[in-house]
C-alpha positions as CSV (number, residue, x, y, z in Angstrom):
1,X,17.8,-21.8,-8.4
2,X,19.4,-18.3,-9.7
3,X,21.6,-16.0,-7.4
4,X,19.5,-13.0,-6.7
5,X,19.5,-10.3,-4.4
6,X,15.8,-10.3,-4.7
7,X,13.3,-11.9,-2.5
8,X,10.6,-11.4,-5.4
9,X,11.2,-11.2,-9.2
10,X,8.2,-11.0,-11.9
11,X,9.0,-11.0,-15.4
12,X,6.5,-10.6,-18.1
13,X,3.9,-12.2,-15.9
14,X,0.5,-12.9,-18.3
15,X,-3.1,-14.2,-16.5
16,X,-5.6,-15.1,-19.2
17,X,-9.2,-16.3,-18.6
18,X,-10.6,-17.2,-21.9
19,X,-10.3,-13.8,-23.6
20,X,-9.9,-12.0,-20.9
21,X,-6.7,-10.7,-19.8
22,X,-6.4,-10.2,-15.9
23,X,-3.0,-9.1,-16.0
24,X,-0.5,-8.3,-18.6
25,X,3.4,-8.2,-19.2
26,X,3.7,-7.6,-15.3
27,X,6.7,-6.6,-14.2
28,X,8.9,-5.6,-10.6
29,X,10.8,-6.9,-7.8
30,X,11.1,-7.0,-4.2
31,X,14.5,-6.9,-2.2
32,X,15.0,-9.4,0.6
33,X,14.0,-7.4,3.6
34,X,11.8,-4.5,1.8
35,X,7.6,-3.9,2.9
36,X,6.1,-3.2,-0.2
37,X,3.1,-1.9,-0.8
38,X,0.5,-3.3,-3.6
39,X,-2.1,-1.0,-4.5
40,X,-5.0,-0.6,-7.6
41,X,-8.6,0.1,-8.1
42,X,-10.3,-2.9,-7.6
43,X,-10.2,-5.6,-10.7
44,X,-7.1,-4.1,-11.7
45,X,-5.3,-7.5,-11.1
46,X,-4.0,-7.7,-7.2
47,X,-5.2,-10.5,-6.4
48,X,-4.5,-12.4,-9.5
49,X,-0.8,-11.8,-9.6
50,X,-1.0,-12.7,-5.5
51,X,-2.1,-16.3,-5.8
52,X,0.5,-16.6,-9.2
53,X,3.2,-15.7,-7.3
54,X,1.6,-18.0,-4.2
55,X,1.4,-20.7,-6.8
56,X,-2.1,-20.8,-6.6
57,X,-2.5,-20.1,-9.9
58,X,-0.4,-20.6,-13.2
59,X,0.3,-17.9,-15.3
60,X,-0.6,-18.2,-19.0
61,X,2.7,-16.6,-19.6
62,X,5.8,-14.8,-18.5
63,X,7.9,-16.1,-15.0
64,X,8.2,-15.3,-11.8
65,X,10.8,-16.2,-9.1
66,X,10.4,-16.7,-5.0
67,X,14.0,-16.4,-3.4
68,X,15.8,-17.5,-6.4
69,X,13.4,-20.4,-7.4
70,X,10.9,-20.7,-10.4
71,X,7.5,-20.8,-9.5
72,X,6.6,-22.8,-12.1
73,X,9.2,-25.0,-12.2
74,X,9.9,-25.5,-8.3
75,X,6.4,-24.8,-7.1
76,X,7.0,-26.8,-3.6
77,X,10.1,-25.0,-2.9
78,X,8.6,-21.7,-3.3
79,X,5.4,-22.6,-0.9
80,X,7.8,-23.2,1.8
81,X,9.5,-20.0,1.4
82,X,6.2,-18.3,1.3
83,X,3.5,-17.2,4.0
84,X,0.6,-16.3,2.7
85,X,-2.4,-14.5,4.1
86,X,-5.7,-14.6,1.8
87,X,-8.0,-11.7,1.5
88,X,-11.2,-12.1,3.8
89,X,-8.6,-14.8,5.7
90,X,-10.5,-17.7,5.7
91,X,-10.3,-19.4,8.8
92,X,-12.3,-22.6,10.4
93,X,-14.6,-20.9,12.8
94,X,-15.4,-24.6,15.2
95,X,-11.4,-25.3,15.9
96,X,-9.6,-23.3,18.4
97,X,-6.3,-21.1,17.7
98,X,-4.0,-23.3,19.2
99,X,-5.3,-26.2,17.2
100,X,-5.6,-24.4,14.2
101,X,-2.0,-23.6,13.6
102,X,-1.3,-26.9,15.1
103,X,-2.8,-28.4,12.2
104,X,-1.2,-25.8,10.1
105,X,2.3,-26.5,11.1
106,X,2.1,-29.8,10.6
107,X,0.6,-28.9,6.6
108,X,3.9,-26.9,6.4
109,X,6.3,-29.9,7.5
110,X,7.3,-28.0,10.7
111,X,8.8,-31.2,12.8
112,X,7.4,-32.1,15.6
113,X,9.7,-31.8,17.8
114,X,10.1,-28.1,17.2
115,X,6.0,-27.6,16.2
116,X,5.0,-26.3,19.2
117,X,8.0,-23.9,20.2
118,X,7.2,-21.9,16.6
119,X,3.3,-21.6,17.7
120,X,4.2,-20.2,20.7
121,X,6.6,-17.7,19.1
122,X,4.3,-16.8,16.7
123,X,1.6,-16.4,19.0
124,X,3.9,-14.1,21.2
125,X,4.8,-12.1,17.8
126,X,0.9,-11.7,17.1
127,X,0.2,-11.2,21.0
128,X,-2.1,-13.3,21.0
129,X,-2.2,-14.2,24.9
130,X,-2.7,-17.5,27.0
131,X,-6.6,-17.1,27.1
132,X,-7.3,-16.1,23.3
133,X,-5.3,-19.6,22.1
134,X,-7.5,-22.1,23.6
135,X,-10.9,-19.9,22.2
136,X,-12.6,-20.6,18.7
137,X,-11.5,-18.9,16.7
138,X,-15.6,-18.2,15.6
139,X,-15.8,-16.5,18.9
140,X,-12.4,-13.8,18.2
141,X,-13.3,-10.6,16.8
142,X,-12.3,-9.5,13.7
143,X,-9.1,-7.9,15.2
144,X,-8.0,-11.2,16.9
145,X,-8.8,-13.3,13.5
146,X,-6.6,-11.2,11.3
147,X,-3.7,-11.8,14.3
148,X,-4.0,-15.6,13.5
149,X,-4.1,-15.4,10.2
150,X,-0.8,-13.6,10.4
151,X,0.5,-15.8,13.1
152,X,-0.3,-18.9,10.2
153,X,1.8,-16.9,8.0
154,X,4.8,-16.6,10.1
155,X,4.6,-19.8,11.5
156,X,7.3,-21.1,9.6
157,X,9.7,-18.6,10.0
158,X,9.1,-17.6,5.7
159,X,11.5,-15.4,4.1
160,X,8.2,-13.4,1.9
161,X,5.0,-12.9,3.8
162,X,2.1,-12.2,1.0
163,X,-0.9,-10.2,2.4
164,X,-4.1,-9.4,0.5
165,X,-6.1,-6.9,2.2
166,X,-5.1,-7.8,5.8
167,X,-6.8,-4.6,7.1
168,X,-10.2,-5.0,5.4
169,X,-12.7,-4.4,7.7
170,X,-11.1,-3.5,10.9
171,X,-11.5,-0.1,13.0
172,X,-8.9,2.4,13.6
173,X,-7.0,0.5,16.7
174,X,-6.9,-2.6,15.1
175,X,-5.4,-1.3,12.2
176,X,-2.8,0.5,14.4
177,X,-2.0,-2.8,16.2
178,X,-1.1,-4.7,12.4
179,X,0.5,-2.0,11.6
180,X,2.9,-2.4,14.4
181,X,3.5,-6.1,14.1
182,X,4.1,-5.2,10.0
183,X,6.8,-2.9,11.1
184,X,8.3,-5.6,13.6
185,X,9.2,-7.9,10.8
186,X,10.5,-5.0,8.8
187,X,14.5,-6.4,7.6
188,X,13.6,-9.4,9.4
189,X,11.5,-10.7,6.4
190,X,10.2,-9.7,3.0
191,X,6.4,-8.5,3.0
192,X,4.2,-8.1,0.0
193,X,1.1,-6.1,0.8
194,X,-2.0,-5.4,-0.3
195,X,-4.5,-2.7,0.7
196,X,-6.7,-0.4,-0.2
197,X,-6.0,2.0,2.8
198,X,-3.8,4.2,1.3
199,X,-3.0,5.8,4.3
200,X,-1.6,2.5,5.7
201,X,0.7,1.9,3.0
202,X,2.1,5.0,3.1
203,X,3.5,4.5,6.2
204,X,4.0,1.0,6.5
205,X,5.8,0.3,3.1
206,X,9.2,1.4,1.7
207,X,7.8,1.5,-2.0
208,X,4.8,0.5,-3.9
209,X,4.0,-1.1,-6.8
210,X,0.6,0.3,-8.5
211,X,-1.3,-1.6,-10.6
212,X,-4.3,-0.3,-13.2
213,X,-5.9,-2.7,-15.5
214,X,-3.4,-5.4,-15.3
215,X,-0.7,-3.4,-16.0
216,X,2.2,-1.8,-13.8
217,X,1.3,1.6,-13.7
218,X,4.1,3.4,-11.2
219,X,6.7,1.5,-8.8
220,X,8.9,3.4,-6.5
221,X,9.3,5.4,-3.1
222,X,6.5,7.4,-2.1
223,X,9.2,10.6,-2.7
224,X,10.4,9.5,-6.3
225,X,6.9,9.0,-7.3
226,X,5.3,12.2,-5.8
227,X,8.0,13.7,-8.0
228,X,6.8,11.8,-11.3
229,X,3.2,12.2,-10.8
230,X,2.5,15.4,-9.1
231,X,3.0,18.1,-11.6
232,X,1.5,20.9,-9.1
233,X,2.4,22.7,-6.0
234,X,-0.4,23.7,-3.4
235,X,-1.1,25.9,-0.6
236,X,-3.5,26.3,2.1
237,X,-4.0,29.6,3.6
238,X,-6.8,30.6,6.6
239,X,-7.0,34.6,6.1
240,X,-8.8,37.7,6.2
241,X,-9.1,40.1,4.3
242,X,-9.7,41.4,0.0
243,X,-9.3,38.3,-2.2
244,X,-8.9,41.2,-4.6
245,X,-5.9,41.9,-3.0
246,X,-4.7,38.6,-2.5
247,X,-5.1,38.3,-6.2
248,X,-3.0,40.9,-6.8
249,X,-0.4,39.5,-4.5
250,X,-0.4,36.7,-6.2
251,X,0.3,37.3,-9.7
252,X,2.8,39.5,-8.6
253,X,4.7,36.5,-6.7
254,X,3.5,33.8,-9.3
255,X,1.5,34.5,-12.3
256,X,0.5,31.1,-12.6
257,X,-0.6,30.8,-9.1
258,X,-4.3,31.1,-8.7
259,X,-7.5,30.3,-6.1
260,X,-8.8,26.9,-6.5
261,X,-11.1,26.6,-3.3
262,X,-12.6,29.3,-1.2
263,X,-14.4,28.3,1.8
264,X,-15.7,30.3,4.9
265,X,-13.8,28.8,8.2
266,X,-16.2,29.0,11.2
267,X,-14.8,32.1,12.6
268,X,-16.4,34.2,9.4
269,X,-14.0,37.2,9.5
270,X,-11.6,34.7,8.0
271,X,-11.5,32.2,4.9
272,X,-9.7,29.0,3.7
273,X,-8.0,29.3,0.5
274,X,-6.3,26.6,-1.8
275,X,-4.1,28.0,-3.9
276,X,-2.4,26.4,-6.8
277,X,0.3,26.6,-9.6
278,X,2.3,24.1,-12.4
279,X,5.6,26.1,-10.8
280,X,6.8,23.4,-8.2
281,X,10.1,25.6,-7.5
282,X,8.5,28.5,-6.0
283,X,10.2,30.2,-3.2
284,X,7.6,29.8,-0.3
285,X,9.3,32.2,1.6
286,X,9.1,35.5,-0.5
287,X,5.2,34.4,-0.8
288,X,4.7,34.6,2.5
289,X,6.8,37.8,3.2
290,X,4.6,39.1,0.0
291,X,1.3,38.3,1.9
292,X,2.4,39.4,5.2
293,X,3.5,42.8,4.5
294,X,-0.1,43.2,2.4
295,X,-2.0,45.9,4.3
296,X,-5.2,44.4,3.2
297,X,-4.3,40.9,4.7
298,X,-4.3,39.3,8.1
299,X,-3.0,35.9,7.6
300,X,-3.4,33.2,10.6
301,X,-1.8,30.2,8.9
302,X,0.5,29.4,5.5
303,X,0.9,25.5,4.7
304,X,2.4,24.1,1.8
305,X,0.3,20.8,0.9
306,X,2.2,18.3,0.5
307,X,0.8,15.4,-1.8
308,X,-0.6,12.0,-0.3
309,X,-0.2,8.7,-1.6
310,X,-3.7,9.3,-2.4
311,X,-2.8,11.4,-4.9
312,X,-0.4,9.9,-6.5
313,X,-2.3,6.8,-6.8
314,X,-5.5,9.1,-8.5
315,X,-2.9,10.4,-10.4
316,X,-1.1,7.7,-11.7
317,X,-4.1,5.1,-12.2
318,X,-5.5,8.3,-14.6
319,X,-2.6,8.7,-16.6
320,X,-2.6,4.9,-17.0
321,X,-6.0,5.2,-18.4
322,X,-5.3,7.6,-20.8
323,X,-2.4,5.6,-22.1
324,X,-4.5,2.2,-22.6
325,X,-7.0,4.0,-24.8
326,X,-7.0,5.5,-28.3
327,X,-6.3,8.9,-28.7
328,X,-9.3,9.7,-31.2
329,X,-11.4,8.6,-28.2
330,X,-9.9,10.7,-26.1
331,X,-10.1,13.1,-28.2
């Protein structure tokens, strides 16, 4: 074991299949305590790193560490410091909930005497009530199935929780409700997380890791990364009046800021206009004074848009593109 402050620790990580490289020279970490978020276009090697770091898999090359301990070198040590939660979350639809992570604690070495006091806590975390417990779990809806395959992945009290995809195919409230238990084990425990609702991460996670083919393509806070990748400022304005004279207005204030979208809102009189410019240090509030004190313009609303993890993910799995290709293609 090494003394690390970090909870998660890849170095160099390498998945081959054959000739096929599913992830390559991999590298981050994950601070005891931290929600991360794991994000990438789909074959762009989530999963694969996942079940390495699970010790599922070995890696062809490179190391990784769980708490302090080599994977490949302690991989029974690190299983116990890890719950993991599979994508789709396979789970045995003919036993009941109870009986399932029963027969779960007992595959993590959870004594006996003690078994049955960490179900019920974990069903209490999951809120998964008195009534849902003794159903099978081929009966739960999808909602109530992702719960107990959390509440398997808690059960024995881990330091890092892994989750691939543990929102996939749920509505809007049950989304909302594993969001909320996500953010209960925030400090408490270290959570690797998977998704491919954007939106989700962005709230839930302090960082994120993005991947694009194989590679790590951006790691950091939503902030530091919306600084990296977006090289543009935005603006919505709803108005009416001459885009003539908006025109004007603008080049005066900006001459790099121009119309990118015009679109009729459904009162006619007035329109919705994206503007945009490379300047990200423009002072909002002379532009607005500018367009207010515009004879030819009656302005209703002036909002900066503010980038999404959305777009820093479109914008850094492109550049990440651009760099794993030869330029005289490109070009």
């Amino acid at each position: 074991m090494i003394k690390t402050t970090d909870s998660i620790r890849a170095e160099n990580l390498t998945k081959k299949y054959g000739n096929k490289v599913a992830i390559s020279n991999v590298n981050f970490s994950v601070n005891k305590g931290e929600v991360v978020g794991f994000l990438g276009p789909n074959g762009a090697g989530k999963s694969t790193t996942l079940r390495i770091l699970c010790g599922l898999i070995p890696a062809t090359s490179g190391s990784a560490w769980i708490c302090g301990e080599s994977i490949s070198a302690h991989p029974n040590a690190v299983k116990k410091s890890i719950g993991y939660m599979a994508e789709n979350n396979p789970l045995p639809e003919d036993m009941r909930v109870f009986e399932y992570l029963k027969f779960r604690g007992k595959l993590k070495e959870i004594p006996h005497k003690i078994l049955h006091e960490r179900i019920n806590e974990s069903l209490e975390i999951c809120d998964i009530k008195q009534k849902t417990q003794k159903k099978i779990i081929g009966v739960l809806s999808k909602g109530f199935k992702q719960r107990v395959g959390i509440a398997d992945a808690i059960l024995a009290r881990p330091e890092v929780i892994i989750m691939d995809e543990p929102t996939i195919g749920l509505d809007p409230h049950q989304i909302l409700s594993i969001r909320d238990l996500i953010n209960n084990f925030r400090g408490k425990m270290t959570i690797l997380l998977s998704s491919h609702i954007l939106s989700e991460i962005e709230v839930s996670c302090d960082r994120v890791i993005i991947l694009n083919h194989g590679r790590v393509a951006a790691h950091g806070s939503a902030h530091s990364l919306k600084k990296e990748f977006i090289k543009k400022t935005k603006y919505q304005l709803i108005i009416k009046g001459s885009l003539q004279s908006l025109k004007k207005t603008l080049v005066e204030f900006d001459s790099d800021l121009v119309v990118v979208k015009d679109v009729e809102t459904i009162d006619s009189d007035y329109r919705k206009i994206t503007l945009e410019s490379p300047n990200k240090e423009n002072n909002e509030e002379q532009l607005l004074t500018l367009l207010i004190k515009n004879p030819d313009l009656t302005m209703r609303s002036f909002t900066r848009i503010e980038p999404t993890l959305e777009d820093i993910f479109l914008a850094a799995t492109k550049q990440s593109w651009k760099e794993s290709i030869p330029n005289d293609i490109l070009n």
